[in-house]
C-alpha positions in Angstrom: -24.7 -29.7 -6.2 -23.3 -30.7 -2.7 -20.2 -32.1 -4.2 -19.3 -29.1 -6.3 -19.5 -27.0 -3.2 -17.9 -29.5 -1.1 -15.0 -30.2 -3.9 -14.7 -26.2 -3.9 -14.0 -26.2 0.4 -11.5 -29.1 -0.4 -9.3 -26.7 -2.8 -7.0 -25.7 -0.3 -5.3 -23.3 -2.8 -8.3 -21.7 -3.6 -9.4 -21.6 0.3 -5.9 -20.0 0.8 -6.4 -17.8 -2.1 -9.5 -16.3 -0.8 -9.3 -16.2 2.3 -6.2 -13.9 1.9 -8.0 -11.9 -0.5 -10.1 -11.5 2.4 -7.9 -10.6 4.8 -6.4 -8.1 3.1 -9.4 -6.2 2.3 -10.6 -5.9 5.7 -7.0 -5.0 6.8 -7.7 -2.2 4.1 -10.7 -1.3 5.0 -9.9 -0.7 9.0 -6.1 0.9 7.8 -8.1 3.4 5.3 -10.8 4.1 8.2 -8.2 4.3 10.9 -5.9 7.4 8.7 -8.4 9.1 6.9 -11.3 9.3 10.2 -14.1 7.6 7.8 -15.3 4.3 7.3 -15.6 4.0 3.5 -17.4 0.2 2.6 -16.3 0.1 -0.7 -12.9 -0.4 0.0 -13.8 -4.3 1.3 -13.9 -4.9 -2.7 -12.5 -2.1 -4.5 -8.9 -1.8 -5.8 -5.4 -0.1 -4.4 -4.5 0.5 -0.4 -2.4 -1.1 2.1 -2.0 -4.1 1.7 -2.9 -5.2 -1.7 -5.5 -7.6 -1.7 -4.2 -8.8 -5.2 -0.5 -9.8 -3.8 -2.4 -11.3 -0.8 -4.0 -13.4 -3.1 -1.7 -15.1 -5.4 1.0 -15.2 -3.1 -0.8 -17.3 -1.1 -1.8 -19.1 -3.6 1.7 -19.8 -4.7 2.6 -20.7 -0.8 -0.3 -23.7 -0.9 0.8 -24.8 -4.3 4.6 -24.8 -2.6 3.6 -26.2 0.4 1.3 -28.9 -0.4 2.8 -30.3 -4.0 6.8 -29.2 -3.4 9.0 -26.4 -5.3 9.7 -28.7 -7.8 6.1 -29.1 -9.1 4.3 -27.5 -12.1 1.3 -25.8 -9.8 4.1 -24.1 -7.7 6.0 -22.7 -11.2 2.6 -21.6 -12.3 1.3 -19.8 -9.3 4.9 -18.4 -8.8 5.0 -16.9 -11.9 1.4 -15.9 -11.9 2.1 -13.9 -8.8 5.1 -11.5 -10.0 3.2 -10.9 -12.6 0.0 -10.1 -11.0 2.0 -8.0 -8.0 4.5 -6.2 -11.0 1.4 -5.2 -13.0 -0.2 -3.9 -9.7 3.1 -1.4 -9.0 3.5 -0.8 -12.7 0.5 -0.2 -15.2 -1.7 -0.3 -12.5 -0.3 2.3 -10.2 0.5 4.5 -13.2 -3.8 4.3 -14.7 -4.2 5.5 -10.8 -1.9 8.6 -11.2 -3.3 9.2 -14.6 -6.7 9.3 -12.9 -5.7 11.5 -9.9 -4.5 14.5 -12.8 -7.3 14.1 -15.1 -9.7 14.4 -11.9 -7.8 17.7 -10.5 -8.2 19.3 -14.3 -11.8 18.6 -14.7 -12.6 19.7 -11.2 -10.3 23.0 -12.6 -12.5 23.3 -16.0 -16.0 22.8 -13.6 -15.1 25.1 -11.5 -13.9 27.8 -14.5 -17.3 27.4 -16.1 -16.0 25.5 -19.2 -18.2 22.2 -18.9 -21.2 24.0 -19.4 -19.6 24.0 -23.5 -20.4 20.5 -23.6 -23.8 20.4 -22.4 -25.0 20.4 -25.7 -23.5 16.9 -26.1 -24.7 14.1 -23.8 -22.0 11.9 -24.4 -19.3 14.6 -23.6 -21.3 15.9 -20.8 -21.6 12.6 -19.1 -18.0 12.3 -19.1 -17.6 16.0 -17.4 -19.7 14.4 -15.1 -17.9 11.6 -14.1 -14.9 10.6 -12.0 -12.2 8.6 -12.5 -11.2 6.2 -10.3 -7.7 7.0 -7.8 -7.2 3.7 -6.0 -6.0 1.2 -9.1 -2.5 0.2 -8.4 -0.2 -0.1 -5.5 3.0 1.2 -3.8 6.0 -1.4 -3.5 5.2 -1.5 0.2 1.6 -2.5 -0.2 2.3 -5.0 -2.4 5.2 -6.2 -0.2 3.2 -6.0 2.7 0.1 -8.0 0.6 3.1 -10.7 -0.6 3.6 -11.3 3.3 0.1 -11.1 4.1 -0.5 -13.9 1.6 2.0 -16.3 2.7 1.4 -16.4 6.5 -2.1 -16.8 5.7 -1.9 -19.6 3.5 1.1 -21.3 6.2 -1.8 -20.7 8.7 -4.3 -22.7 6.9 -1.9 -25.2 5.4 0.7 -26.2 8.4 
């Protein structure tokens, strides 16, 4: 079990990977506590903010792969690609499901507050979703994923060079 662990801590892509993960979610945590006068915790894991945690992630990933096997190399054209992907989903579909959550939020607090949820108390299932809240922080601005695409590649030319 030693050697798994100690194969795992040898993966400098993966170290570089996480660790800007990491970074970037405590950068997020101390920007959203810093504007907004509250220290929320669940914003060391949870989705959206400056930067994004996501671009931190597989562009440093993609920095390793560059740095340690060359442009030229297959792990570099994969992590490369598998970043614009990640960080164009993250200012695309993402972002949009975040919006989408934001109005859907604003018209059930508007149907709560008219008196029309108590209609579907009848139903659990309905009722339960009256209840609920959608989530707000899903996707990202280009400026949060630019600023996690940075993020990510000075951390992983920390670690590496």
């Amino acid at each position: 079990m030693g050697n798994f662990f100690n194969a795992l801590w040898s993966n400098q892509i993966l170290v570089c990977g996480v660790s800007g993960w990491a970074v970037a979610q405590v950068m997020k945590t101390c920007i959203y506590a810093l504007i907004n006068h509250e220290l929320r915790w669940e914003r060391l894991v949870g989705d959206g903010g400056m930067p994004s945690g996501h671009s931190a992630t597989v562009s440093a990933m993609a920095t390793a792969s560059g740095i340690l096997y060359g442009v030229q190399s297959f792990e570099f054209a994969i992590a490369s690609m598998l970043a614009v992907i990640v960080m164009h989903d993250a200012m695309g579909v993402r972002m949009e499901t975040g919006r989408q959550g934001k109005v859907l939020n604003e018209m059930i607090d508007f149907f709560r507050t008219e008196g029309f949820v108590e209609a579907f108390k009848k139903n659990d299932k309905m009722y339960e979703f009256w209840e609920a809240s959608l989530k707000e922080f899903v996707g990202h601005t280009p400026l949060q994923v630019g600023a996690g695409c940075i993020l990510g590649i000075l951390v992983a030319c920390l670690l590496i060079l």
